[in-house]
C-alpha positions in Angstrom: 125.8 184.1 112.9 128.2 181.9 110.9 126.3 178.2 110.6 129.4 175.7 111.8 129.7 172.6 109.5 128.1 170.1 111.6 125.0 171.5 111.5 125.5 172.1 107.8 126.0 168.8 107.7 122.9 168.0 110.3 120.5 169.3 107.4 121.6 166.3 105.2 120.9 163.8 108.7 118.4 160.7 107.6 114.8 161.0 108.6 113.7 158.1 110.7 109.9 157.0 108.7 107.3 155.1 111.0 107.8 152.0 108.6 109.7 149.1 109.3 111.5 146.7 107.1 109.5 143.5 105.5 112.4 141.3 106.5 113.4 143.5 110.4 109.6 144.2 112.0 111.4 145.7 114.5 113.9 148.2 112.5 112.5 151.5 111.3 113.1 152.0 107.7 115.4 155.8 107.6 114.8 158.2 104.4 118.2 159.8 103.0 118.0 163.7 102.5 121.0 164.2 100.3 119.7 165.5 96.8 119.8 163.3 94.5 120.2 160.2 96.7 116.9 159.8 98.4 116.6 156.3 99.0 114.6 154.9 101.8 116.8 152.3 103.3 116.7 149.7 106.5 120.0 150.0 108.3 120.0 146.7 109.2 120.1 145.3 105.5 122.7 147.9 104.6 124.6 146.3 107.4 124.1 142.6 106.6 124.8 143.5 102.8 128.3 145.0 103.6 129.2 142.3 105.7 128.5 139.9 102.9 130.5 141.6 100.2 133.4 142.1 103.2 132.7 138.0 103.1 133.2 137.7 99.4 136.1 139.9 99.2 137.9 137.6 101.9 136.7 134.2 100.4 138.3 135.9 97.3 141.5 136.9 98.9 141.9 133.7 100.3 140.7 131.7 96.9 144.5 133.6 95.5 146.5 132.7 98.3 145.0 128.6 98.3 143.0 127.1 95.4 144.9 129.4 92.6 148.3 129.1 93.7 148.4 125.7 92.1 147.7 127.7 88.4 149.0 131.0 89.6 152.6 130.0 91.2 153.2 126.2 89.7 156.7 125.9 87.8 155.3 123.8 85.1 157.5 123.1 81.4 154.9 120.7 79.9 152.1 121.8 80.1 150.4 118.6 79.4 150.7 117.9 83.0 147.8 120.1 84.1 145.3 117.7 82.2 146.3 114.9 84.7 143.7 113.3 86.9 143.4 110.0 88.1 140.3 109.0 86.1 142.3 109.8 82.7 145.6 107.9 84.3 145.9 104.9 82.0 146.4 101.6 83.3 148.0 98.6 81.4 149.8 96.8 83.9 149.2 95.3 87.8 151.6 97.5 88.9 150.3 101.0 87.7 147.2 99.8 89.1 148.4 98.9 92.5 150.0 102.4 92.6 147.1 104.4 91.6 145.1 102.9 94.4 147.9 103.7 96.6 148.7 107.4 95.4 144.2 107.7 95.5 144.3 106.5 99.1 147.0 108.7 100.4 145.6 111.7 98.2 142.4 111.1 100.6 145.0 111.3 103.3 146.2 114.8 102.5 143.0 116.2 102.3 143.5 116.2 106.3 145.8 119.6 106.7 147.2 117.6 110.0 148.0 115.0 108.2 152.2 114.9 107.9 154.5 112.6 105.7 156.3 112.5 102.3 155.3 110.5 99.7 157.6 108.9 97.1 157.4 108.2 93.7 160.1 106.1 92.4 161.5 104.3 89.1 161.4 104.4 85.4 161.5 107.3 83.2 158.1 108.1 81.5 156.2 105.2 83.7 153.4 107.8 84.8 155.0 109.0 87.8 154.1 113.2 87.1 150.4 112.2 86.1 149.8 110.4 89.2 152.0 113.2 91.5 150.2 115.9 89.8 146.1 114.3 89.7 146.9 113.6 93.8 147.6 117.6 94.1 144.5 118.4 91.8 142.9 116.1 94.4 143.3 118.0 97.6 143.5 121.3 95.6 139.9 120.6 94.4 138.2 118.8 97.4 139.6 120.0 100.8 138.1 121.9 103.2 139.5 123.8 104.5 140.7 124.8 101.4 144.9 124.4 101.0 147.2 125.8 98.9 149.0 123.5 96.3 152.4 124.0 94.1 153.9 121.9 91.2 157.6 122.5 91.4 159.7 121.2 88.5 162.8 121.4 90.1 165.6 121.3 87.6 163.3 124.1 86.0 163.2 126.0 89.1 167.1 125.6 89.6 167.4 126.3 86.0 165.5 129.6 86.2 167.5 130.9 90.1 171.0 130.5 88.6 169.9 132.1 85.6 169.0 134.9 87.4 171.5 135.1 90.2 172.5 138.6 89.5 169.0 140.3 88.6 167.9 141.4 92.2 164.6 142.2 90.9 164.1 139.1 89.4 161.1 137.0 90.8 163.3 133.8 90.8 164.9 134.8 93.9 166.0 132.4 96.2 165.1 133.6 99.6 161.1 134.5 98.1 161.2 131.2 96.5 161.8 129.2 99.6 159.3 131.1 101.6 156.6 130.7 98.8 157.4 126.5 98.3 158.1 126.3 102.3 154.5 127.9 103.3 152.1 126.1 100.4 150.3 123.1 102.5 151.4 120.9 99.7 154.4 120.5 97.3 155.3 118.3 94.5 158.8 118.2 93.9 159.0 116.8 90.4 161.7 114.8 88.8 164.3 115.3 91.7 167.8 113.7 90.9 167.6 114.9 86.9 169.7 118.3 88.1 172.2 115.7 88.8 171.8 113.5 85.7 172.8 116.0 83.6 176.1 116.7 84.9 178.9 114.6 82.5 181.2 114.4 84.9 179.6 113.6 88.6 176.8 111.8 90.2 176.3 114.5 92.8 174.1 117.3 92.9 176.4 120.5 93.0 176.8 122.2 97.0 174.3 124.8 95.8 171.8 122.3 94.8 172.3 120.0 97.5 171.9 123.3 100.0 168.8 124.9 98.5 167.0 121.2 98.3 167.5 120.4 102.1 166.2 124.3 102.5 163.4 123.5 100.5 162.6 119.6 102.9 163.7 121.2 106.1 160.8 123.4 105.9 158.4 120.5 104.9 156.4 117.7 106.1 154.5 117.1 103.2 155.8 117.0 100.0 154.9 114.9 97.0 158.5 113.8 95.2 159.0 112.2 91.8 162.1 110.8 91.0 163.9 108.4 88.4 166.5 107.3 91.1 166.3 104.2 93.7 166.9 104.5 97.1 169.8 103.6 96.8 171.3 106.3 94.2 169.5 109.0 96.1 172.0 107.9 98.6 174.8 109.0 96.0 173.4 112.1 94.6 172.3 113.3 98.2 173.6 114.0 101.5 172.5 111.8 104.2 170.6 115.0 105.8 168.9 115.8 102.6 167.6 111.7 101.7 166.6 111.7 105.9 164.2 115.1 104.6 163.5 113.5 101.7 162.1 110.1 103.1 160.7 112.2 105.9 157.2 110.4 107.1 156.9 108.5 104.0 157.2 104.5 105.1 153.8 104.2 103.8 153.9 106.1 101.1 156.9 104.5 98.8 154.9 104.1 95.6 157.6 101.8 93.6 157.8 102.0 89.0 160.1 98.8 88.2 157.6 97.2 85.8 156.2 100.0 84.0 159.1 101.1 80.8 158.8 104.8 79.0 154.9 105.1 78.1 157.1 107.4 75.4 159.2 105.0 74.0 157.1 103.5 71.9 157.6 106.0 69.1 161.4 104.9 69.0 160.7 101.3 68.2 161.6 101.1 64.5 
């Protein structure tokens, strides 16, 4: 008679001992009859030991898509910027003072996922506006729970890097995959906004594509951290009415103002 495979397999079946596990009185321990692999196991602590590697694996999946997206996925050019936090932040004047209370206090607010607003960071060149923009995001990076994902985004690097690659459709700087990555991270800093403006001889004014992937970026936003050299006022000229309304978005309170503090980089040009 020809022996079917099940109860080939049926010779191999565990072996139920009269012992029960030190840590389940109530669970029998089972013997395994596969050569080789006779282990005496409790099926209870097999089961409670795969649900806590199937725990690790997703605290690990979700560690890539939150706490290392702000290393993983950041657009950073000086790299200086991720040593930033707000006990190394340097403080010589009332002003930078003022503003690092400010920028601590709303980095506290942040930590809340519900919490929604802009916050602005305005005035002088090299005044410490990236260090403080950058320690608030190691801030809620580092101490929220739940945990949040967190991007750095220069943005004249970022534009510089999607027109430079218009053409390569396999590129990663594609536009449609950037604007889903920015528009899903809990929170943005759009660093140094208004520069990709700046460096045009001949115009104020962002150019149309500029202007158009910006407000795509703020339309899909409610908190987003943005640095920028310009006032109020010259946003008004380098942006579209729609775009400064996305930019100012929520952020009444949280206008932190650079008019006292010059270049902390200028001192190496005064000869």
């Amino acid at each position: 008679m020809k022996t079917s495979v099940f109860n080939s397999l049926s010779e191999f079946a565990p072996i139920k001992l009269k012992e029960t596990c030190p840590k389940h009185p109530d669970v029998h321990l089972i013997k395994s009859r596969i050569p080789n692999h006779e282990d005496i196991l409790c099926p209870k602590c097999v089961e409670e030991l795969i649900k806590e590697k199937d725990k690790k694996l997703a605290e690990r999946m979700n560690d890539r898509f939150t706490v290392e997206r702000l290393a993983n996925d950041s657009i950073v050019t000086d790299q200086d910027i991720l040593n930033c936090t707000f006990d190394n932040y340097v403080v010589t004047k009332s002003e930078q003072d003022i503003n690092k209370q400010h920028i601590t206090a709303i980095a506290k607010k942040y930590l809340n996922k519900d919490y929604k607003g802009n916050t602005i960071l305005s005035g002088n060149a090299g005044s410490g506006k990236t260090h403080l923009a950058y320690a608030c995001l190691k801030f809620v990076n580092e101490n929220s729970n739940p945990k949040q994902s967190c991007l750095f985004i220069d943005f004249n690097e970022l534009v510089s890097k999607i027109k430079g690659n218009f053409n390569n459709k396999s590129s990663k700087w594609q536009e449609t995959k950037l604007l889903d990555e920015i528009g899903n991270a809990d929170l943005v800093v759009l660093d140094d906004l208004g520069s990709e403006a700046s460096f045009k001889a001949n115009s104020s004014e962002s150019s149309e594509w500029n202007q158009r992937f910006l407000f795509n970026i703020l339309n899909r936003r409610n908190r987003t951290i943005i640095t920028t050299n310009l006032s109020g006022a010259e946003l008004k000229e380098v942006y579209n009415a729609k775009i400064v309304s996305r930019i100012t978005k929520g952020a009444k309170d949280n206008i932190l103002k650079f008019k006292e503090t010059s270049d902390k980089r200028s001192n190496m040009y005064d000869f």
